[in-house]
C-alpha positions in Angstrom: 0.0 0.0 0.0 1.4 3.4 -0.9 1.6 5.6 1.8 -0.5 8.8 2.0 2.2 11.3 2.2 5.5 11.0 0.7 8.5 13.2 0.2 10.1 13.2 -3.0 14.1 14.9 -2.9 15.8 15.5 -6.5 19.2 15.7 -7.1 19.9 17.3 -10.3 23.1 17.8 -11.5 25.6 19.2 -13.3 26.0 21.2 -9.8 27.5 24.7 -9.2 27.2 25.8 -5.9 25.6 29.4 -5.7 24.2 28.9 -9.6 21.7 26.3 -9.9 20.9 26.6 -13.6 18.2 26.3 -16.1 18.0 22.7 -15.5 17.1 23.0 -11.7 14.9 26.4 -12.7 13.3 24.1 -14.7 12.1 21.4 -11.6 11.0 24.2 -9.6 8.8 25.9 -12.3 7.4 22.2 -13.5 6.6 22.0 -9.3 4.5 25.0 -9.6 2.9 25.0 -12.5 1.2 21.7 -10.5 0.5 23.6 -7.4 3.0 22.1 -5.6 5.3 23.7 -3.5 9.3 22.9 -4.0 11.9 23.6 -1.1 15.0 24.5 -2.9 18.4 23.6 -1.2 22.0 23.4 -1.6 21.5 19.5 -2.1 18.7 19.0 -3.6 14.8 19.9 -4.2 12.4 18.6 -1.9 8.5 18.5 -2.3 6.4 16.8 -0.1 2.5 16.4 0.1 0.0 13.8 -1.3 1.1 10.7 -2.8 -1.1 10.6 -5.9 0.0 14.6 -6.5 3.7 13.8 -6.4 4.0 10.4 -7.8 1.3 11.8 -10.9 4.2 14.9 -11.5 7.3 12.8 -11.5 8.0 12.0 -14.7 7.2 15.7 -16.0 9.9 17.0 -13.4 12.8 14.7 -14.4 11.8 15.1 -18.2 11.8 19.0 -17.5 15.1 18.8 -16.4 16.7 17.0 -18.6 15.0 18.8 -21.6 16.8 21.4 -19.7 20.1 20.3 -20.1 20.7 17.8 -16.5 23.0 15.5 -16.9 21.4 13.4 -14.1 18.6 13.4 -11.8 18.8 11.8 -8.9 15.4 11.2 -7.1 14.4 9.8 -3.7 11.0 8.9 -2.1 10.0 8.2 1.1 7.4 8.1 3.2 6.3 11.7 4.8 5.0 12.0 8.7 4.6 15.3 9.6 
């Protein structure tokens, strides 16, 4: 059974610290065109919220950023309590 809330944390790279290019630009504006909400970090993107919402908007994220030019995208899910 999939759990109700889940986090979902991408890693997209290449990575420049204090530059995150169009390729991670490109994650957070994919996250809120679908109403989502992205928190944006030095290590990664993180969204959290309902399971159907994120797991629906995955494959549009990674494809936006490597349309964008990422070279990989790294992505981990787990299970959100909070």
């Amino acid at each position: 059974m999939i759990p109700e809330a889940l986090s979902l944390e991408l890693t997209v790279e290449p990575f420049v610290a204090g530059h995150p290019g169009r390729h991670v630009e490109a994650v957070l504006d994919t996250a809120r065109a679908a109403g989502l909400e992205a928190d944006f970090g030095p290590f990664g993107t993180v969204l959290t919220g309902a399971s159907a919402a994120l797991l629906s908007v995955l494959p549009d994220l990674v494809g936006a950023a490597l349309a964008a030019g990422a070279s990989r995208v790294s992505v981990q899910v787990a299970e959100h309590h909070g």
